[in-house]
C-alpha positions in Angstrom: -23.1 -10.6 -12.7 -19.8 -11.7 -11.5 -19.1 -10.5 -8.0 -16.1 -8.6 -7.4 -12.9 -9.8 -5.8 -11.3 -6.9 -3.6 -8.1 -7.8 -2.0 -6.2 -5.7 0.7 -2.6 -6.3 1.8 -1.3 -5.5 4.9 2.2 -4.0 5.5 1.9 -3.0 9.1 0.7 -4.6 12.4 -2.4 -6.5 12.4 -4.6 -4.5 14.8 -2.9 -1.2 14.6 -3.6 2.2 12.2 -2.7 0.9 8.8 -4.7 -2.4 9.6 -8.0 -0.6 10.7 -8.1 1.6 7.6 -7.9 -1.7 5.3 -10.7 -3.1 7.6 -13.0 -0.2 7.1 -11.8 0.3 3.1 -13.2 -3.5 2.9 -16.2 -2.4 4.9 -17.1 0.3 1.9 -16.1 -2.4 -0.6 -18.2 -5.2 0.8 -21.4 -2.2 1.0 -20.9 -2.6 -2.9 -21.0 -6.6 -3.0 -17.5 -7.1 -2.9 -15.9 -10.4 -1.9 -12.9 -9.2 0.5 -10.0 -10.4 2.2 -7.1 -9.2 4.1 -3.5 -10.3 3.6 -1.1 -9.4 7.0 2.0 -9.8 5.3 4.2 -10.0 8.6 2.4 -13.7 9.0 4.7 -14.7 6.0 8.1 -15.2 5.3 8.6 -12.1 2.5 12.2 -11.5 0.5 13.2 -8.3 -0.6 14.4 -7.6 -4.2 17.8 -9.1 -4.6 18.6 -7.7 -7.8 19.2 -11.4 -9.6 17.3 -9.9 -12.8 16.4 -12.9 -13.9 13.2 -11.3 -14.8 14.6 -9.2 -17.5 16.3 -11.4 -19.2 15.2 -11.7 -23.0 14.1 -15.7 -22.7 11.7 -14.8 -20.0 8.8 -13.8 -22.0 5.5 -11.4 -21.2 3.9 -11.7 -18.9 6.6 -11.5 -16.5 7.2 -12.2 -12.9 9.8 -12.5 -9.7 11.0 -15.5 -10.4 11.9 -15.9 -6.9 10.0 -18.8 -4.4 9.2 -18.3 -1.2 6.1 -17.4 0.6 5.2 -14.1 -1.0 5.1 -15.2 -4.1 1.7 -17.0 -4.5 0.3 -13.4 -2.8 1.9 -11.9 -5.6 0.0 -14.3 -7.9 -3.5 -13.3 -6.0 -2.7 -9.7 -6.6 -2.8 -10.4 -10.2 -4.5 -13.0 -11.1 -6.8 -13.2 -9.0 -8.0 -9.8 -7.4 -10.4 -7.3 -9.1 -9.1 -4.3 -7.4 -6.3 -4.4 -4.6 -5.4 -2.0 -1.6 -1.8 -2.0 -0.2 -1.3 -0.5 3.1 1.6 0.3 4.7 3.2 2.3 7.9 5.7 5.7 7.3 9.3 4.7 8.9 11.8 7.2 9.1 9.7 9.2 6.5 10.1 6.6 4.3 7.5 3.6 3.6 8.6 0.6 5.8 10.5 -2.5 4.7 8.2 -5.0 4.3 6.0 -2.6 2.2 9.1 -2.0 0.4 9.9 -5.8 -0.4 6.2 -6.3 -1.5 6.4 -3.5 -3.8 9.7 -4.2 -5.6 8.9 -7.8 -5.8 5.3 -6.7 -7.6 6.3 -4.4 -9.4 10.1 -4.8 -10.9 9.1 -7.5 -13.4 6.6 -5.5 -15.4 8.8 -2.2 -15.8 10.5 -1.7 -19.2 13.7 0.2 -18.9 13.9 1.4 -22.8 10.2 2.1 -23.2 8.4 4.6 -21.0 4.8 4.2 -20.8 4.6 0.6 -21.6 4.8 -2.6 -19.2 4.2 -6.2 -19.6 1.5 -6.4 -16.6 -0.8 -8.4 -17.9 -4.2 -6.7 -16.7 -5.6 -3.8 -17.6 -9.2 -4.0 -15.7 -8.3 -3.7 -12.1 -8.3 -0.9 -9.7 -5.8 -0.2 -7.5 -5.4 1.9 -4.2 -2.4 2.8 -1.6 -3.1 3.7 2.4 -0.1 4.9 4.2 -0.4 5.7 7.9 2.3 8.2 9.9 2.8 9.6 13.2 4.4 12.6 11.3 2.5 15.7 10.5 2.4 16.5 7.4 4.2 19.4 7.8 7.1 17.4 8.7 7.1 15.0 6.1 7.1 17.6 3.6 10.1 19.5 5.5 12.2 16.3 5.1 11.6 14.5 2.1 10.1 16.8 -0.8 12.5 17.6 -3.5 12.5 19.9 -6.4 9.2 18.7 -7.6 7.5 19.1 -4.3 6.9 15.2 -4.0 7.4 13.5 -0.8 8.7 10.1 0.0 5.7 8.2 -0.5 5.3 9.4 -4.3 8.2 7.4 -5.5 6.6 4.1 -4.9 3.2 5.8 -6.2 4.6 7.0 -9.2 5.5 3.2 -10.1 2.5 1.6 -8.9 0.6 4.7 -11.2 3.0 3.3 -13.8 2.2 -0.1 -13.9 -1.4 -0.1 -13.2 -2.6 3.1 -14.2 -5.4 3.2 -11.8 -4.5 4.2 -8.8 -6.2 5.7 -5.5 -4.4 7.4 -2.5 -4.9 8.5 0.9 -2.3 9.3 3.8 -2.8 9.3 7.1 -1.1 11.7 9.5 -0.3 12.0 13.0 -1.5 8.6 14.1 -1.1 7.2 17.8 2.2 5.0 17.7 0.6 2.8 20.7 -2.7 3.2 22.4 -1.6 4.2 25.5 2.0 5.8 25.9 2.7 5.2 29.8 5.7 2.6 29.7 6.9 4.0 27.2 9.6 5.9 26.5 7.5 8.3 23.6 7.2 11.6 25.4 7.6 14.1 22.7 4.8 12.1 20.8 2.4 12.5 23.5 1.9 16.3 22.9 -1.7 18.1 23.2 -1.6 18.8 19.3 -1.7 15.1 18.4 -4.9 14.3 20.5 -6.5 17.4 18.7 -5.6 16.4 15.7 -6.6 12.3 16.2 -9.9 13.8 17.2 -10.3 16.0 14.7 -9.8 13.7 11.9 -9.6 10.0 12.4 -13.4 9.4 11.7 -12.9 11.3 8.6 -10.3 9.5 7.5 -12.2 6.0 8.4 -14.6 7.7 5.9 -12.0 8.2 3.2 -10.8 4.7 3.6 -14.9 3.4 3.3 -15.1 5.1 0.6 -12.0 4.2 -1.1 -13.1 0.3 -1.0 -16.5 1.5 -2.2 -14.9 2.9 -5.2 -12.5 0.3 -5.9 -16.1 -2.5 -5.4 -17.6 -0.8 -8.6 -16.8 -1.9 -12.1 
């Protein structure tokens, strides 16, 4: 039996919310057998989207891909090629996901959307698993207040809607009300450091560390 290749990418700082919820959804994977790594993608130099659209045009056959070189492109190959299941996780911003979570995205995902046919793609696999973990020091409450639109969908659910699109399977779980820093003397974060955020953290950080284990045991299993 061939063992499983899980692969999470990093968005976020390396030792901070996002980070740890990777680390404990490859804990759950590796319960299951899993192989497991961890890409921090602020350790690479990552482009954004630039719009060139050289991969839509018509002498750029199936399968596709961002024709663009630089650093993030062979971690776009691992994601595909190489990767049974993958988990991307990335940080909230200005209630929207941050930019290098952004560039990752659009750089993954652009090539294999079809503009005239909805429902189809030209990604090439159709046996992986996928999963997204966004952490926020919002409430939920808040997000909701400034992002959802008719549809009641929040900022996050653009980006999932495409990765749903693309790959189908898809697994989330968002974070709320996360610690910006570990200790907020010396900085200048007062209105973050209120008695409802402590109450919250305690009440459930452990259980989502349990979401995120199970998450990566899920995506482990064939």
């Amino acid at each position: 039996m061939s063992v499983r290749k899980v692969l999470a990418i990093n968005a976020a700082r390396k030792t901070h919310n996002t980070a740890i919820m990777l680390q404990k959804a490859l804990e759950g994977a590796k319960s299951e057998g899993a192989q497991t790594e961890i890409i921090h993608l602020h350790d690479y130099n990552v482009n954004g989207w630039k719009g060139c659209m050289a991969c839509k045009k018509l002498k750029n056959v199936p399968p596709k891909s961002c024709l663009q070189r630089d650093e993030l492109s062979p971690i776009l190959e691992k994601c595909v090629y190489e990767a049974d299941s993958v988990i991307v996780g990335g940080p909230i911003y200005f209630w929207q996901p941050g930019g290098i979570f952004r560039s990752f995205s659009e750089r993954l995902l652009y090539p294999y959307f079809i503009y005239e046919t909805p429902g189809k793609n030209y990604y090439p696999r159709k046996d992986q698993k996928w999963g997204l973990i966004y952490t926020m020091g919002a409430p939920k409450s808040m997000i909701d207040d400034f992002t959802c639109n008719k549809q009641g969908d929040d900022s996050m659910e653009v980006f999932s809607k495409f990765y749903k699109m693309i790959f189908g399977n898809l697994e989330e779980l968002k974070v709320y009300m996360t610690y910006h820093v570990k200790k907020f003397n010396g900085y200048q974060l007062d209105c973050l450091n209120e008695p409802e955020r402590k109450v919250h953290h305690d009440q459930t950080w452990n259980q989502d560390l349990e979401k995120a284990y199970q998450m990566g045991k899920r995506l482990a299993k064939k």
